[in-house]
C-alpha positions as CSV (number, residue, x, y, z in Angstrom):
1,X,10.8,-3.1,18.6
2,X,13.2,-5.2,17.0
3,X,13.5,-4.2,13.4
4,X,11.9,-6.6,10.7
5,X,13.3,-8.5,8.3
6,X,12.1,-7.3,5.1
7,X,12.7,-9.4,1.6
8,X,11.5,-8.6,-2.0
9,X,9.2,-12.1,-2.6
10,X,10.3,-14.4,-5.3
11,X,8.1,-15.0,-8.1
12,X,8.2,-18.6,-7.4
13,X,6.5,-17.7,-4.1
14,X,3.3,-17.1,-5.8
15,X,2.9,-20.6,-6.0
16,X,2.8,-20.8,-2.1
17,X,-1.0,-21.3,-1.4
18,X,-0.7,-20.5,2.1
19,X,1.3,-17.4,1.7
20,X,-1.0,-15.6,-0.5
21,X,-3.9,-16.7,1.4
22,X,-1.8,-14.9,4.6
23,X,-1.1,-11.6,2.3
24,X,-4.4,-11.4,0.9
25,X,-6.5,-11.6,4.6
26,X,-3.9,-9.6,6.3
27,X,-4.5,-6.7,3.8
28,X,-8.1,-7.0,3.8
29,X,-8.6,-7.0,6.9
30,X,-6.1,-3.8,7.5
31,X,-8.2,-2.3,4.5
32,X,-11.5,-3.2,5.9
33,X,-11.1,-0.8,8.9
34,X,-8.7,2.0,7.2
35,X,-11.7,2.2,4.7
36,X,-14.9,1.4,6.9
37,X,-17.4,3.7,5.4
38,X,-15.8,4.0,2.4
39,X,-17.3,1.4,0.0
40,X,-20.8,-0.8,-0.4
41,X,-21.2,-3.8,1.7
42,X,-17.9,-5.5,2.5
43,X,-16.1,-4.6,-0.6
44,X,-12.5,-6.7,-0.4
45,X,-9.6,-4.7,-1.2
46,X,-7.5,-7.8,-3.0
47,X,-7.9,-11.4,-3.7
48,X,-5.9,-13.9,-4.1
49,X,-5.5,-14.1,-7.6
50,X,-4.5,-10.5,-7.4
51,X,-2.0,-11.0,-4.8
52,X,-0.6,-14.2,-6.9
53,X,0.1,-11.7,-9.7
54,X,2.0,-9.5,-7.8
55,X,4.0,-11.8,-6.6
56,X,4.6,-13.5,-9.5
57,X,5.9,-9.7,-11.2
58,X,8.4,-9.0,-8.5
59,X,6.2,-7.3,-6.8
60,X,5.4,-7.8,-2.9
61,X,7.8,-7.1,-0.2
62,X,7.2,-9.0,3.1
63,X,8.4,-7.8,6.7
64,X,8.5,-10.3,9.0
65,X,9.2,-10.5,12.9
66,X,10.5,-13.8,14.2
67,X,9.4,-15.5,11.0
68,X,6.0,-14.3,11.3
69,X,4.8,-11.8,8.6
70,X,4.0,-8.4,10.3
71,X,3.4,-6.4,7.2
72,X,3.4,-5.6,3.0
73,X,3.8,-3.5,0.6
74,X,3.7,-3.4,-3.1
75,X,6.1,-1.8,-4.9
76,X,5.8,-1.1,-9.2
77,X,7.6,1.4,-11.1
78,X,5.4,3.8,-13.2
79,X,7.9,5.7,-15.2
80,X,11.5,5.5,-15.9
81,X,12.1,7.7,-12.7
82,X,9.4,6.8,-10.7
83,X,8.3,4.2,-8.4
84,X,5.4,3.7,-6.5
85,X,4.0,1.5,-3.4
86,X,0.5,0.7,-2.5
87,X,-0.8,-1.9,-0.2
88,X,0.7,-1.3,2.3
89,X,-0.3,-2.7,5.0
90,X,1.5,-3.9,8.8
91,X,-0.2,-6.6,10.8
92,X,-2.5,-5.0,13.7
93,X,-0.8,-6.6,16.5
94,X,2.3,-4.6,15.4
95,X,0.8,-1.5,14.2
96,X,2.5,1.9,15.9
97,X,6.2,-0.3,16.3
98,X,7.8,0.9,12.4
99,X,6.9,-2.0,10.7
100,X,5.0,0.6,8.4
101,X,7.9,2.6,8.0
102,X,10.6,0.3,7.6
103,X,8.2,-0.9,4.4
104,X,8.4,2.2,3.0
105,X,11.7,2.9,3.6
106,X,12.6,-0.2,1.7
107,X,10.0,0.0,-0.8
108,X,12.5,3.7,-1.3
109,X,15.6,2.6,-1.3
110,X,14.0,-1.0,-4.0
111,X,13.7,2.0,-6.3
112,X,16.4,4.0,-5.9
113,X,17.8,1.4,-6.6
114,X,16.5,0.9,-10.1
115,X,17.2,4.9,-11.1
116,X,13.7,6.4,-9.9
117,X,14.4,9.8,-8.6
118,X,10.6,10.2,-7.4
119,X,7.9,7.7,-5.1
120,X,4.6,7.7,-5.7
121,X,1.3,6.8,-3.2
122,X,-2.1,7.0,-3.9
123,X,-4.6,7.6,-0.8
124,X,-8.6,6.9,-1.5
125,X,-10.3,10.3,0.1
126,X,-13.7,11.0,1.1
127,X,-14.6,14.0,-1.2
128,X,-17.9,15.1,1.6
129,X,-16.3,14.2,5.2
130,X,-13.4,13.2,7.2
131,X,-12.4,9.4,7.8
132,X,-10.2,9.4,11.1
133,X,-7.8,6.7,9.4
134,X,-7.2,8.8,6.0
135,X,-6.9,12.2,7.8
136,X,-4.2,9.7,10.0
137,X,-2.2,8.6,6.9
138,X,-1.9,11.8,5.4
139,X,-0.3,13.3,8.7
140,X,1.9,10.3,8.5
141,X,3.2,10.6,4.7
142,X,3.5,14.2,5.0
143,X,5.7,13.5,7.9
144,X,7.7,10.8,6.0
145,X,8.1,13.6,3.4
146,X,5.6,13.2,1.0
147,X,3.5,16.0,-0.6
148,X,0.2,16.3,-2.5
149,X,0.7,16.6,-6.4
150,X,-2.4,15.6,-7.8
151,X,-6.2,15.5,-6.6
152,X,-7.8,12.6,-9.3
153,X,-11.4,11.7,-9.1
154,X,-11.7,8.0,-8.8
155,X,-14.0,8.3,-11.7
156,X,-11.3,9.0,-14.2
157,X,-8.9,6.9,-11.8
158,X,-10.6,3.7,-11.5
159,X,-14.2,4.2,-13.5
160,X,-14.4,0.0,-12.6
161,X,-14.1,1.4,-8.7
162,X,-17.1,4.3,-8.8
163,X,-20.0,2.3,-8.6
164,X,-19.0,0.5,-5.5
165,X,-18.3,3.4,-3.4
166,X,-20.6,4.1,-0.6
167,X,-19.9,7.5,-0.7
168,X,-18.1,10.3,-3.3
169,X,-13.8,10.0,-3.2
170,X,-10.9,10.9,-4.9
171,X,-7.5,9.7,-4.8
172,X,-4.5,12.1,-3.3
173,X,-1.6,11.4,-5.0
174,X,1.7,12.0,-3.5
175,X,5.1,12.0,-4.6
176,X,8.5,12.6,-2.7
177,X,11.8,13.0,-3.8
178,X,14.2,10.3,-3.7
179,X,16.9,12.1,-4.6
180,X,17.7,13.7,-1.1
């Protein structure tokens, strides 16, 4: 695979329509099937407002191969040493080639950057059964190095979330060290 290029958007790219539109469908529809199950009816997992906003803060990093984009990620700091991304997401015609992984990588190295000596991820869990695409991702961070610090119930997580859920979850949340 030929190795993305991966930018940090401007704010000023909020403004691009087309963009966000592109951003907002990709991760939905990448949501829709890592979370098939998960949630009542066809719960979206961003709109474009949302996505707007995070571009506009500095947000969303965009990979892209031969100008196309292949993947996201958002990336926020939480604490004054520690960062976090979510969203992530990497187009499904390029899913198994690193696009994933180079997103995280530089979603690691945005916030080492800016001093945070820990990363953060959140994965939504089914609390009663296995969904093939979580149990997937969390072989995948653990073998990017994160580890399980917290199990939250999405009820004292995201109370607004609860009532859409089609079944009971909680959130894993993970943190590695950016230190080593």
């Amino acid at each position: 695979m030929t190795t993305p290029e991966i930018m940090l958007l401007p704010p000023s790219a909020a403004d691009d329509a087309e963009l966000v539109t592109t951003l907002t469908d990709l991760t939905n529809a990448v949501y829709a099937k890592a979370e098939k199950g998960l949630w009542i009816g066809d719960t979206d997992r961003t709109d474009p407002a949302e996505v707007a906003g995070f571009v506009r803060a500095g947000e969303i990093a965009v990979a892209r191969l031969d100008g196309a984009v292949a993947g996201s990620v958002r990336i926020q700091r939480l604490a004054a040493d520690l960062g976090e991304f979510g969203m992530l997401v990497a187009a499904p015609a390029v899913r198994g080639t690193g696009v994933g992984r180079e997103l995280v990588r530089f979603a690691e190295e945005h916030s080492r950057a800016a001093g945070c000596t820990r990363m953060q991820l959140e994965l939504l869990v089914p609390r009663e059964w296995t969904h093939p695409s979580k149990e997937f991702l969390a072989g995948w961070y653990g073998r990017l190095g994160y580890r399980v610090v917290e199990t939250a119930t999405i009820e004292s997580a995201y109370p607004n979330l609860a009532p859409q859920l089609a079944t009971p979850c909680d959130f894993l949340v993970y943190h590695r060290d950016l230190a080593g």
